[in-house]
C-alpha positions as CSV (number, residue, x, y, z in Angstrom):
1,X,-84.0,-165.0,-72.7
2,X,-83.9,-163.9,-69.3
3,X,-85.4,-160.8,-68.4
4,X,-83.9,-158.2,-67.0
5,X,-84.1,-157.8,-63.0
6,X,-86.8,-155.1,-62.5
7,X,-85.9,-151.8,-60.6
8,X,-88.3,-150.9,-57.6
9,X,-88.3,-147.0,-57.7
10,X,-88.6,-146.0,-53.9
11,X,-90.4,-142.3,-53.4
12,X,-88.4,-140.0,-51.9
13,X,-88.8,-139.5,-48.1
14,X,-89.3,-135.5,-47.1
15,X,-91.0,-133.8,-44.6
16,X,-94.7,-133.1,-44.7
17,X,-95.5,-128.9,-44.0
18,X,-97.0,-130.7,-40.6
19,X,-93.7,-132.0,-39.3
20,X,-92.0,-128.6,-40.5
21,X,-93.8,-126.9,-38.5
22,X,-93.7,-128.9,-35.4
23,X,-89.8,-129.0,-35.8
24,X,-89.5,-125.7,-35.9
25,X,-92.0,-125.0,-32.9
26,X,-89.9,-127.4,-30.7
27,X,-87.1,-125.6,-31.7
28,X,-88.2,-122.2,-30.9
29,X,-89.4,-123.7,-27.8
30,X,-86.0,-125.1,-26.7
31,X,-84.5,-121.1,-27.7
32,X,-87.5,-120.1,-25.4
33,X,-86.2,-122.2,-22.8
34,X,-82.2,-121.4,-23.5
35,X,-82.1,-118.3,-24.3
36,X,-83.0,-116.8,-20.6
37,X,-80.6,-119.4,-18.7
38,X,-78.0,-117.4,-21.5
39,X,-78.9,-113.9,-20.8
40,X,-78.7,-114.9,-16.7
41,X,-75.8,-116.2,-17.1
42,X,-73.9,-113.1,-19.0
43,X,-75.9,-111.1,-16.3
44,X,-74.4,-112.9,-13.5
45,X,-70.8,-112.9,-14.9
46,X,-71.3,-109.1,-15.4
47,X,-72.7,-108.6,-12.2
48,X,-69.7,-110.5,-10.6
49,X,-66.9,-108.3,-13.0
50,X,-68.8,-105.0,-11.6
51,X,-68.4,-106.5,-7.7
52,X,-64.6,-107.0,-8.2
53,X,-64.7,-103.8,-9.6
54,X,-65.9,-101.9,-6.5
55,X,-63.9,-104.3,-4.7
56,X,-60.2,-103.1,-6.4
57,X,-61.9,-99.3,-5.9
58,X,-61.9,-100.0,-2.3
59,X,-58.3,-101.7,-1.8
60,X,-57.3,-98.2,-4.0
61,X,-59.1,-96.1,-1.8
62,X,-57.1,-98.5,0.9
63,X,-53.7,-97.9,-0.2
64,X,-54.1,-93.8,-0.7
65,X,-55.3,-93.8,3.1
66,X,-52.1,-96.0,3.9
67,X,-49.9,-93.6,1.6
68,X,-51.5,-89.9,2.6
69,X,-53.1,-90.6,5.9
70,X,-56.5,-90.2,4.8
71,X,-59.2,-91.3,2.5
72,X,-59.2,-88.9,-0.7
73,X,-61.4,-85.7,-1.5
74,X,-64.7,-86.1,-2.8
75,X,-64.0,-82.6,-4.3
76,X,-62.1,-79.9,-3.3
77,X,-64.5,-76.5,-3.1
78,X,-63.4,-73.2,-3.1
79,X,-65.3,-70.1,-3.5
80,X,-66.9,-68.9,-6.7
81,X,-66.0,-67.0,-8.9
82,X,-65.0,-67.4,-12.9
83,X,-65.0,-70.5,-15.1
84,X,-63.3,-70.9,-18.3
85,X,-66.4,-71.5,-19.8
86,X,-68.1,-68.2,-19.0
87,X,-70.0,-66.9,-16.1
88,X,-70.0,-67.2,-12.8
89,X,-70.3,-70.5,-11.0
90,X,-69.1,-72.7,-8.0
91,X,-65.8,-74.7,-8.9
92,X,-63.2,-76.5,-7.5
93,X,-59.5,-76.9,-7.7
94,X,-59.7,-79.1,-10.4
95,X,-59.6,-83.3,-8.6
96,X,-61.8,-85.7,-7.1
97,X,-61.3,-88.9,-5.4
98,X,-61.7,-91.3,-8.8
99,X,-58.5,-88.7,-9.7
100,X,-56.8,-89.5,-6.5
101,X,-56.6,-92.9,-6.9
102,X,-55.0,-93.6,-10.7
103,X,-51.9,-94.2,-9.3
104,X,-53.6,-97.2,-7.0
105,X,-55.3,-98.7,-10.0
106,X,-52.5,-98.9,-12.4
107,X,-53.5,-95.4,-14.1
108,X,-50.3,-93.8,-12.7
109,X,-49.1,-92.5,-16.4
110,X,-52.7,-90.6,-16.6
111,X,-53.1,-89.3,-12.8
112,X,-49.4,-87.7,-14.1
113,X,-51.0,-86.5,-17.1
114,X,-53.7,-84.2,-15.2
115,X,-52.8,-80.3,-14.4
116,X,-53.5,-80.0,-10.9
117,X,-52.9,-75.9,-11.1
118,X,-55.5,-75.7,-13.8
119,X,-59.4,-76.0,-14.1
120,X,-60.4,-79.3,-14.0
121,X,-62.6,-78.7,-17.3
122,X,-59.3,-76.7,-18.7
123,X,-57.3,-78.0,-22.3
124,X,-54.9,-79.5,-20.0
125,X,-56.8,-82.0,-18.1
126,X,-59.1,-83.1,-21.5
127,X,-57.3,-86.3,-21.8
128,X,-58.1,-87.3,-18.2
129,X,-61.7,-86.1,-18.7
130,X,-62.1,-88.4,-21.9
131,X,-60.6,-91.9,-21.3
132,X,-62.6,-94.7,-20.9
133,X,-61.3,-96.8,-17.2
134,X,-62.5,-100.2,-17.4
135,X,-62.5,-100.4,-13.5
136,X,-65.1,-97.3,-13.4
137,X,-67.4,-98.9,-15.6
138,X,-70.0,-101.9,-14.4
139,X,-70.4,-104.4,-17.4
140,X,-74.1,-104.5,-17.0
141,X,-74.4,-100.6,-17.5
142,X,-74.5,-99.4,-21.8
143,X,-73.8,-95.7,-21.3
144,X,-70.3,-95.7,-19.8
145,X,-68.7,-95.8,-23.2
146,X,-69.6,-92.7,-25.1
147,X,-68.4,-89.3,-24.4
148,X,-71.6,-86.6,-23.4
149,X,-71.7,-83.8,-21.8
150,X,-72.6,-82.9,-18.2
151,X,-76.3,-81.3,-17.4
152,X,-74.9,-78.0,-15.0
153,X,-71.3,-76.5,-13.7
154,X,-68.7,-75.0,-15.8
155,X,-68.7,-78.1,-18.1
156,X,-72.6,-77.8,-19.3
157,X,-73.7,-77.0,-22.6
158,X,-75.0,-73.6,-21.2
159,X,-71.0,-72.8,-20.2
160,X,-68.5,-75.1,-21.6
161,X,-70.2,-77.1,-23.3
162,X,-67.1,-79.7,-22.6
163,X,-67.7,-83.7,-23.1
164,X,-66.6,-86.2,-20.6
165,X,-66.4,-89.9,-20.2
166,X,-69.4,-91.5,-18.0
167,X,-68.5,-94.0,-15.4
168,X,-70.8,-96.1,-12.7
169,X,-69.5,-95.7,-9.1
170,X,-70.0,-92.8,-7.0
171,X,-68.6,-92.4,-3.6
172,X,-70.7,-91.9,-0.6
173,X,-70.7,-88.2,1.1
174,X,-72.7,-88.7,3.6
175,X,-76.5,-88.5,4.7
176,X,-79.1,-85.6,3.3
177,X,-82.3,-83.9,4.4
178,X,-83.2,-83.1,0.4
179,X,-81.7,-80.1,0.5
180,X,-78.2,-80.2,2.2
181,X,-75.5,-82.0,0.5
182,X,-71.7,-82.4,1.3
183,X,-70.4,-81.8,-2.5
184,X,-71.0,-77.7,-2.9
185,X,-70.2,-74.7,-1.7
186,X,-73.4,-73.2,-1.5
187,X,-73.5,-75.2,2.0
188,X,-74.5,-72.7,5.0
189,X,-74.9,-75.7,7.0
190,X,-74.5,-79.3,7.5
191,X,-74.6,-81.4,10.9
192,X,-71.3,-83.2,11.4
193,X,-72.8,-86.6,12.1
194,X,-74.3,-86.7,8.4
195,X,-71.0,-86.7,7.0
196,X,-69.7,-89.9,5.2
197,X,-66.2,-91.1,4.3
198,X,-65.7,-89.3,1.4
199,X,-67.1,-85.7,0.6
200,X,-66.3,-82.2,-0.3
201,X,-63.1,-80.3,1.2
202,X,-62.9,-76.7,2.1
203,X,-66.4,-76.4,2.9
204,X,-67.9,-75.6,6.2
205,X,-64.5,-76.3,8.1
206,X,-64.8,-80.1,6.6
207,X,-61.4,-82.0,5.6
208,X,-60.5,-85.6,4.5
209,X,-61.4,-88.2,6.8
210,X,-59.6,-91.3,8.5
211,X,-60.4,-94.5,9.1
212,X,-59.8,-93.4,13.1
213,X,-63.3,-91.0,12.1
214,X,-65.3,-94.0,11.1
215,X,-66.6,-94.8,14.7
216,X,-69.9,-96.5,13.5
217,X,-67.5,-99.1,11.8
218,X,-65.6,-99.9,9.1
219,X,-67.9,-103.0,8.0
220,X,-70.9,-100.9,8.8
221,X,-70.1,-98.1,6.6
222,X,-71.2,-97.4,2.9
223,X,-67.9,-96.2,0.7
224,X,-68.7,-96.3,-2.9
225,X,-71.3,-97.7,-5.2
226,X,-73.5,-98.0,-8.5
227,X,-74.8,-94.4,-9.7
228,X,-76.8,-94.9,-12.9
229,X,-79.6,-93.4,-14.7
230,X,-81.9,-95.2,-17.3
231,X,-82.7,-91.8,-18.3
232,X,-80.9,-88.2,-18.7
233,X,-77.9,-89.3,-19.7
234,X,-76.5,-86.1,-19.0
235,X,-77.3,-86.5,-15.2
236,X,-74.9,-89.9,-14.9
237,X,-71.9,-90.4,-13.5
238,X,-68.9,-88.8,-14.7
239,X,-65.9,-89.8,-13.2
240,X,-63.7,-87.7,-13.6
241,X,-66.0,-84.3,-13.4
242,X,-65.0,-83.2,-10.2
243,X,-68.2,-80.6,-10.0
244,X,-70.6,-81.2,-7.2
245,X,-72.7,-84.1,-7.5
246,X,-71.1,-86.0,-10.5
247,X,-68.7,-88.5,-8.5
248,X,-70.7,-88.0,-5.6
249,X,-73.9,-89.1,-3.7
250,X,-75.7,-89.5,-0.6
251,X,-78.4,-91.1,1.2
252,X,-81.5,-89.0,1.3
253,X,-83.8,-89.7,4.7
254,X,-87.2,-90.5,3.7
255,X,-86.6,-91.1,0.0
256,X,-86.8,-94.3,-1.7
257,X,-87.1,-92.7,-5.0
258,X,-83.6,-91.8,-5.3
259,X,-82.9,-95.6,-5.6
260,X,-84.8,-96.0,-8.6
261,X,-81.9,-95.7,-11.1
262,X,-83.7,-93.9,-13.1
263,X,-83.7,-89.9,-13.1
264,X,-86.7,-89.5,-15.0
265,X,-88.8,-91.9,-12.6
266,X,-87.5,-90.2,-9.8
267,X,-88.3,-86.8,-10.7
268,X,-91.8,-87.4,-11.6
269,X,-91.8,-89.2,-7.9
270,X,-91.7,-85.7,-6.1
271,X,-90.3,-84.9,-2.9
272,X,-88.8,-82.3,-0.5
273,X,-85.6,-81.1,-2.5
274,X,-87.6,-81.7,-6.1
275,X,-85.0,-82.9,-8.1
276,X,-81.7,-82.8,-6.0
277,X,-82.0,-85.9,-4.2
278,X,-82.5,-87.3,-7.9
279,X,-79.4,-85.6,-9.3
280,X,-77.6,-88.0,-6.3
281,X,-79.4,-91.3,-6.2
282,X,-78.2,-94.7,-6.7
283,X,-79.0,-97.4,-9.1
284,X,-77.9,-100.3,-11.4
285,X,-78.9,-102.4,-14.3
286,X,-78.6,-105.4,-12.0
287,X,-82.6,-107.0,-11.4
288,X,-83.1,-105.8,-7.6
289,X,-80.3,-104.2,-6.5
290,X,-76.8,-102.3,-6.6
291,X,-73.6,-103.3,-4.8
292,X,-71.5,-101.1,-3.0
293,X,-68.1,-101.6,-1.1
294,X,-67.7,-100.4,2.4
295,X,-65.2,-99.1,4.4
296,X,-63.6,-102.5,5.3
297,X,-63.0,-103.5,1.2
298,X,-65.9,-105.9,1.5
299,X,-68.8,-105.6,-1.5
300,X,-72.2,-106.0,-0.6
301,X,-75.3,-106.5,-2.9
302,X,-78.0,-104.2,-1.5
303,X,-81.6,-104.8,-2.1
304,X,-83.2,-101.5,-4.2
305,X,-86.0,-102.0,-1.3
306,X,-83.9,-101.6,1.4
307,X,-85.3,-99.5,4.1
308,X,-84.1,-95.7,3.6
309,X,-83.6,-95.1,7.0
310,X,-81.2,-97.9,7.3
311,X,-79.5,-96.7,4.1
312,X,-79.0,-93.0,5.5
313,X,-77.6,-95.0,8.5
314,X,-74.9,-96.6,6.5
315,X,-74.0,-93.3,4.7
316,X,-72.5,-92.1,8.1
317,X,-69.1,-92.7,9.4
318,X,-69.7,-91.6,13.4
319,X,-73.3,-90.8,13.8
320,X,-73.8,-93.1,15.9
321,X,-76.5,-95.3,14.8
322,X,-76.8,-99.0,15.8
323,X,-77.1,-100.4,12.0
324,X,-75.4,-103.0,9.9
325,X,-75.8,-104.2,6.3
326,X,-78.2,-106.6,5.8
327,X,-77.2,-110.1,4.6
């Protein structure tokens, strides 16, 4: 009788707790290795969305000079006297240049929505004061999303207490000292050849500017850029807050801590002004730098480092310095 054909029983292959673990370690090696070539590149393709940003903010500002004759108001300051929200404190009549511009960036429906005959903190103008505008917002920066309410005027939890929508971009008034800034009425003084292209109105004498005014140079000459704060979220940009410093900053001589980005930092810094030049520094989330676009429409990256001198040159539209952006 034949026997039967005998079955060879073949253990089963599996992996050892050595192999495991080395297939695991190559694996979080090659995430190691990924991951940051990920992160630079979502940093780059946000870094590029905030560039064309600036760079539609400055064909806006483009097509309101083309339409009015002028750039628009940084603010427009009038004497003080009573806010809605109690007391008395310096306001305006209720616009700023983000404002100004809706109509330029496709936001005609809300720049039509805003009550120019009332407060700019008023019932009236709260829609304006709390939508979110893609275009006023840099990709890279987290706090532009989320209603908060501004640190001092007639909007600050001491008075109004009134929330508004955060933005990134501030425009550029001019060139400071640490204690004289274009953007309030509390000015008793202010050399003309400090100012920049966009700044407070009825102030001093001081109306809009043209691009005839910008005698250093259109390409020579700062316009608008990043304004954020790692910290004090109630010192950031607000874009549509037309009080003082909010949508507006400047370049303070001598003071590379107001290019920190970071309120907090600066303040501890110290300097002549304390912390006013912090209150209208510049900053980003981008490693190194900020971009701004200048008079001309073109955007420039600019080095945090850059020297503060030639930054304060830059601000100005005719003092008459020899400078140019660095490449």
């Amino acid at each position: 009788m034949p026997h039967p054909p005998s079955t060879v029983h073949h253990p089963k292959s599996a992996f050892s707790l050595v192999e495991l673990l080395v297939v695991i370690t190559i694996i979080g090696i090659l995430i190691a290795l990924v991951l940051p070539a990920v992160q630079a590149a979502r940093e780059a393709a946000r870094r590029a969305q905030c560039a064309n940003n600036l760079k539609q903010i400055g064909l806006a500002v483009q097509q309101y000079h083309s339409a009015l004759g002028s750039f628009p108001p940084g603010n427009v300051l009038k004497a003080a006297g009573f806010c809605p929200g109690g007391g008395n404190v310096e306001s305006d009549d209720g616009t700023n240049w983000a404002i100004s511009i809706l109509p330029y960036i496709e936001q005609k429906a809300l720049y039509d929505s805003y009550d120019f005959g009332a407060y700019n903190e008023s019932p009236p103008n709260r829609q304006v004061r709390e939508t979110f505008i893609g275009m006023y917002a840099c990709p890279s920066d987290s706090e532009t999303s989320s209603l908060a309410v501004p640190s001092s005027g007639p909007a600050s939890a001491s008075q109004g207490n009134i929330p508004y929508m955060p933005g990134s971009y501030r425009a550029m008034s001019g060139r400071s000292d640490g204690y004289r800034y274009l953007d309030s009425s509390e000015l008793t003084s202010y050399p003309i050849s400090w100012r920049g292209p966009i700044h407070a109105i009825g102030v001093l004498g001081f109306s809009t500017e043209t691009c005839a005014h910008i005698r250093d140079g259109m390409s020579n000459t700062l316009l608008v850029g990043e304004s954020t704060t790692r910290t004090r979220p109630n010192e950031r940009t607000f874009w549509a807050y037309s009080y003082a410093y909010f949508s507006l900053s400047a370049a303070t001589v001598g003071q590379n801590r107001t290019l920190l980005g970071d309120y907090s930092q600066c303040v501890a810094a110290g300097g002549p002004g304390k912390e006013k030049p912090c209150k209208r520094g510049w900053g980003s989330f981008h490693p190194g730098g900020l971009h701004f676009v200048l008079c001309d429409g073109s955007v420039r990256f600019l080095n945090s480092t850059i020297d503060v001198q030639l930054f304060a040159d830059l601000a100005t539209i005719a003092g008459g310095e020899p400078a140019s952006v660095p490449e």
